[in-house]
ROSE-4610 file (N, C-alpha, C; in Angstrom, 1 decimal, always signed):
// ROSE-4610
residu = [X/X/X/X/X/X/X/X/X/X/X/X/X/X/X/X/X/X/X/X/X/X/X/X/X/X/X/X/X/X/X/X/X/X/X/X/X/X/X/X/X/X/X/X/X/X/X/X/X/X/X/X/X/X/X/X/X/X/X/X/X/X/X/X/X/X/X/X/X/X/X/X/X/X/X/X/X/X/X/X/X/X/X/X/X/X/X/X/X/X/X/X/X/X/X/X/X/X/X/X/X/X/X/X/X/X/X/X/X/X/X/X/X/X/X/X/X/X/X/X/X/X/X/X/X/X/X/X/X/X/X/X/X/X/X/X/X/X/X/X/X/X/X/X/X/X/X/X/X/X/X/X/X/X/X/X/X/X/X/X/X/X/X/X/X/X/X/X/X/X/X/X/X/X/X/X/X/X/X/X/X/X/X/X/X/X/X/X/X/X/X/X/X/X/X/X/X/X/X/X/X/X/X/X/X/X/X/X/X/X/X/X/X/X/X/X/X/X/X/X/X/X/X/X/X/X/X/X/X/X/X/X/X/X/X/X/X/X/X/X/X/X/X/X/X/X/X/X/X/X/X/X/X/X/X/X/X/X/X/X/X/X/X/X/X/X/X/X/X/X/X/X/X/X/X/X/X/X/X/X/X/X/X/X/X/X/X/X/X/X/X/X/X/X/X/X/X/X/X/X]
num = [1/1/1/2/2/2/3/3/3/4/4/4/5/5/5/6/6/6/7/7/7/8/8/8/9/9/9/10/10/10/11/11/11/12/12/12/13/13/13/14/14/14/15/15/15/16/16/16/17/17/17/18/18/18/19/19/19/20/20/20/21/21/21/22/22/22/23/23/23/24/24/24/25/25/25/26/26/26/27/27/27/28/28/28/29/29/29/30/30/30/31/31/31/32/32/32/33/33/33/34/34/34/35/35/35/36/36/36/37/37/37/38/38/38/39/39/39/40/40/40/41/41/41/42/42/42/43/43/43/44/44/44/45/45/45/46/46/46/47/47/47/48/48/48/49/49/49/50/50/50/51/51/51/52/52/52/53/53/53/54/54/54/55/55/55/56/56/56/57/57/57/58/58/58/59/59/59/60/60/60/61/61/61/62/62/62/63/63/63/64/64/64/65/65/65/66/66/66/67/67/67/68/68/68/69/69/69/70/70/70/71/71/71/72/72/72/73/73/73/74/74/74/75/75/75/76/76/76/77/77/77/78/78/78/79/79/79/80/80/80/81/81/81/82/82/82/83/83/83/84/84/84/85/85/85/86/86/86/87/87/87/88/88/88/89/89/89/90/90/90/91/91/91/92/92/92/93/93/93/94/94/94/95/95/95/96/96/96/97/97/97/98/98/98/99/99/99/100/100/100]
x = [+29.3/+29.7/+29.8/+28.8/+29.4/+29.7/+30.4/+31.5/+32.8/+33.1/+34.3/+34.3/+33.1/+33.1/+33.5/+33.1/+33.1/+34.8/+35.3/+36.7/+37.8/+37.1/+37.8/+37.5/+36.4/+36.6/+37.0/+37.5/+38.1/+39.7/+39.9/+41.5/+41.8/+41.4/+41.3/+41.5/+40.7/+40.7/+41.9/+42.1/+43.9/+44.6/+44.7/+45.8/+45.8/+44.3/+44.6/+44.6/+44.2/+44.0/+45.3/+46.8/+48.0/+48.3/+47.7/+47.1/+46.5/+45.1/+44.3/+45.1/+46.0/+46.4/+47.3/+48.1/+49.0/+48.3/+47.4/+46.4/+46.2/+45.8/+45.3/+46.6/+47.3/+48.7/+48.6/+48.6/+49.2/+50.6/+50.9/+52.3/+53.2/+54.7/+55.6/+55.5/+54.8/+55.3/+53.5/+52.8/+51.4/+51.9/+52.1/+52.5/+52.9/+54.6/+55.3/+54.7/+53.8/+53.0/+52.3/+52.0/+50.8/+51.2/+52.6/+53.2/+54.1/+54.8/+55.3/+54.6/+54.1/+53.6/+53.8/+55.4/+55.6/+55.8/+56.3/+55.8/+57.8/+58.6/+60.1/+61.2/+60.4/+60.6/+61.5/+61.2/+61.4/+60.4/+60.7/+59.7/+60.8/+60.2/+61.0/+60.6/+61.4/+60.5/+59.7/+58.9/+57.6/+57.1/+57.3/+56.3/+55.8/+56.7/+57.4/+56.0/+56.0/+54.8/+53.8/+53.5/+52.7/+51.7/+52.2/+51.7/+51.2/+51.4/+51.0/+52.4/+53.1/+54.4/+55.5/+56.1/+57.2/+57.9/+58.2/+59.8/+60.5/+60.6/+61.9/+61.9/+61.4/+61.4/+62.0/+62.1/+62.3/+63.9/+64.5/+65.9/+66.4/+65.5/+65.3/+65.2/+64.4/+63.9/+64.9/+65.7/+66.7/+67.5/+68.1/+69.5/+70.4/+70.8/+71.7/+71.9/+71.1/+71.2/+70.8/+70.5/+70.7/+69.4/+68.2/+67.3/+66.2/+65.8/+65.2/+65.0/+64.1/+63.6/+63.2/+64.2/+63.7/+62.6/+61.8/+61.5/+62.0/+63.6/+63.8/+64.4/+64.6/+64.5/+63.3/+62.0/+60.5/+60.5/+60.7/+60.6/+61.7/+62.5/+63.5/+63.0/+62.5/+62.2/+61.1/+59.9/+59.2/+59.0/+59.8/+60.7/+60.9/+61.6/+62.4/+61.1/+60.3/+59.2/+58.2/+58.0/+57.3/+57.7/+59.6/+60.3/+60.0/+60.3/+60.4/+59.1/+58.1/+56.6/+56.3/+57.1/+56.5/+57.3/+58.8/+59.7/+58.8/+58.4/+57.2/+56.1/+55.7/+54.1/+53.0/+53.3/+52.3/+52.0/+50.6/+50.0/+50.5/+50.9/+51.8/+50.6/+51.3/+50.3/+50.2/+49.2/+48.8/+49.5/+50.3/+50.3/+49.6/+49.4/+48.5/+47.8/+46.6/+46.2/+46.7/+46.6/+47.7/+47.2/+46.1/+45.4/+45.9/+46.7/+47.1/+47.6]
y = [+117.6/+118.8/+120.0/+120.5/+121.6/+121.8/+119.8/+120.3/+120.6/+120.3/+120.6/+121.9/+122.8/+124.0/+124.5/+124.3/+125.1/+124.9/+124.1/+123.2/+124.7/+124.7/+125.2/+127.2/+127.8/+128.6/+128.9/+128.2/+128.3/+128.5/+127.2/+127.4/+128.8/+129.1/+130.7/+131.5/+131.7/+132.9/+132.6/+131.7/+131.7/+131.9/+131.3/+132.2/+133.5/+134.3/+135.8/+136.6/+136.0/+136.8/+137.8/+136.9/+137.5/+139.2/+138.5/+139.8/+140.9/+140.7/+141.6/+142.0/+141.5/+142.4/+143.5/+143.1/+144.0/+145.6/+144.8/+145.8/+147.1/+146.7/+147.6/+148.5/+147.7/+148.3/+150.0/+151.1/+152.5/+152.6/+153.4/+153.5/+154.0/+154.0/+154.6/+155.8/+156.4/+158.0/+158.5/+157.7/+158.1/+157.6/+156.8/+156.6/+157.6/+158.1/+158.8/+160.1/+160.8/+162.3/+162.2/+160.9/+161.0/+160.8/+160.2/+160.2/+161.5/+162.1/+163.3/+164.6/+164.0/+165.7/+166.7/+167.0/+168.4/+168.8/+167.9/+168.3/+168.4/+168.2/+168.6/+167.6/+166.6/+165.7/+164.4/+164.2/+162.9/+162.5/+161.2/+161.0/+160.5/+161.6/+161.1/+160.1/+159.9/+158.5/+159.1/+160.2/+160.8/+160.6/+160.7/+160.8/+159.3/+158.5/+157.2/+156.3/+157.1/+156.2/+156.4/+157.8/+158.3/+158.0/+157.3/+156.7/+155.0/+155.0/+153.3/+152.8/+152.7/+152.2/+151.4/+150.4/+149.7/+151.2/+151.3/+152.4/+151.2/+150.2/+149.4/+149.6/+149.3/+149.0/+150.2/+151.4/+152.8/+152.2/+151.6/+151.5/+150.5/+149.8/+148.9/+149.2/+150.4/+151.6/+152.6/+153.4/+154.1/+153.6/+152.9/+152.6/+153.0/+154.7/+154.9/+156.0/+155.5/+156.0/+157.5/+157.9/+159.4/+160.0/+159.2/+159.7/+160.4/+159.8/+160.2/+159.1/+159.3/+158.1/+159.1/+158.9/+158.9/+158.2/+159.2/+158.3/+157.2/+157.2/+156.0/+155.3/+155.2/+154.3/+153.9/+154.7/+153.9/+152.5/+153.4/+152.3/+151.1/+151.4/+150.0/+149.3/+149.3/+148.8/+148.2/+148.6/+148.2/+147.1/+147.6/+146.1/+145.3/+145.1/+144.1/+143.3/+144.2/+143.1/+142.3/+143.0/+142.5/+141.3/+141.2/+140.5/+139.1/+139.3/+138.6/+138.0/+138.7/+137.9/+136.7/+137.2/+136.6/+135.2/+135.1/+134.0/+133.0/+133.7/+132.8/+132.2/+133.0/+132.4/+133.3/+133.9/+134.4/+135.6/+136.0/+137.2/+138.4/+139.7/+141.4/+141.4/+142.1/+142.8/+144.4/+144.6/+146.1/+147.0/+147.8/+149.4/+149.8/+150.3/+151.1/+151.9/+152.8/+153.9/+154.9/+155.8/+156.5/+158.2/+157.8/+159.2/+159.4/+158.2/+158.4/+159.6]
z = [-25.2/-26.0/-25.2/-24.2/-23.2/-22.3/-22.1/-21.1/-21.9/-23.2/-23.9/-24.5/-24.9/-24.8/-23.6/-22.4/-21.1/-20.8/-20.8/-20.9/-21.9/-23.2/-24.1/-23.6/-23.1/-22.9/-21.2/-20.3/-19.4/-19.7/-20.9/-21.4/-21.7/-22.8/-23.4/-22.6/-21.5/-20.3/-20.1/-19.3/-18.5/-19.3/-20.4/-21.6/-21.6/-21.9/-22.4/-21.0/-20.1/-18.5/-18.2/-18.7/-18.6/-19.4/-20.6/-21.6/-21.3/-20.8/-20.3/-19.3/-18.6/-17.1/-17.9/-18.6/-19.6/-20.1/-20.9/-21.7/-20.5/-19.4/-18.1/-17.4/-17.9/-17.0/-17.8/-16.5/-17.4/-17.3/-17.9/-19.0/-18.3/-18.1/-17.1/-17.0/-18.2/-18.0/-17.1/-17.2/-16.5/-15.3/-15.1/-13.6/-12.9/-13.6/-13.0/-12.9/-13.7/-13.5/-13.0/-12.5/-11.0/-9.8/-9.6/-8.7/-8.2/-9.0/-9.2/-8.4/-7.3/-7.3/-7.3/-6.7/-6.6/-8.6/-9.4/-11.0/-10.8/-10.2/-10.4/-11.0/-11.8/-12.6/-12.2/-11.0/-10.0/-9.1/-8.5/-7.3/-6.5/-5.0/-4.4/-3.3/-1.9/-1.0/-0.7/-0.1/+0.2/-0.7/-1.7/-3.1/-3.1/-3.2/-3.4/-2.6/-1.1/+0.0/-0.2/-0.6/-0.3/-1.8/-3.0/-3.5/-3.6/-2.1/-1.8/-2.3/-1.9/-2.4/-1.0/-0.8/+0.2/+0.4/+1.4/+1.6/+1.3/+1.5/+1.7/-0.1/-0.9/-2.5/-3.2/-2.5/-3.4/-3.8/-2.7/-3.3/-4.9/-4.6/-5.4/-7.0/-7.0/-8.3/-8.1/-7.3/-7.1/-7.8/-8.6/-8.6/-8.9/-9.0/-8.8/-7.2/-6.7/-5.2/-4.8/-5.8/-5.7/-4.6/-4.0/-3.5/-4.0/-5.6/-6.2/-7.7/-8.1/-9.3/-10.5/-11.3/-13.1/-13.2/-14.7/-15.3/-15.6/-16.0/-17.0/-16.0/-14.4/-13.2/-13.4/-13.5/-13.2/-13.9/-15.6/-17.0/-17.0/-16.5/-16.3/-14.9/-14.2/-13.3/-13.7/-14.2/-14.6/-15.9/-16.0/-17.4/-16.7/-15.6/-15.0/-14.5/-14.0/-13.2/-14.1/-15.1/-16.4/-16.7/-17.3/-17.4/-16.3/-14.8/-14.1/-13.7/-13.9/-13.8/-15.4/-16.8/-17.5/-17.7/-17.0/-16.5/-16.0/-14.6/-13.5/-13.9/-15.5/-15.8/-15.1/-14.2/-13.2/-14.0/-13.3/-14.6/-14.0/-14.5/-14.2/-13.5/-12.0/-10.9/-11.8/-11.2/-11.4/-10.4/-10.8/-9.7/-9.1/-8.0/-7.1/-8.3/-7.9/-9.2/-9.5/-10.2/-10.4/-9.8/-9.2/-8.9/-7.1/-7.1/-5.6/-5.0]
């Protein structure tokens, strides 16, 4: 009997683990006001590194090239990876913090 409890709350965890990483995730627009330092309603590739971030990746979140990231670049981008982690099965990484 407690190995099929121990069985059943192992299952449980791996299910909701994907959850919990969600729940933790902060929001595009917190991200982006802590990334934002100069406050001029973009982030740019300085901003970009210097929040623990790829240089090579800014393009990636740039897409329309301009040298600078919307919010609603962040939030689409961040869709996409959501999207593309919940394809995989694999549980959503976390963002660096946002007090970077």
């Amino acid at each position: 009997m407690r190995r099929k409890t121990a069985l059943i709350a192992l299952a449980s965890a791996a299910l909701l683990a994907p959850l919990a990483a969600q729940a933790r995730m902060p929001s595009p627009e917190t991200i982006f006001k802590a990334w934002d330092k100069n406050a001029d309603g973009a982030i740019d590739k300085a901003e970009w590194v210097a929040a623990g971030r790829k240089e090579a990746s800014f393009g990636k979140v740039d897409v329309d090239a301009d040298g600078k990231i919307t919010l609603e670049e962040l939030t689409a981008a961040m869709a996409r990876r959501k999207a593309r982690s919940q394809e995989q099965g694999a549980p959503e990484q976390t963002p660096p913090p946002t007090d970077h």
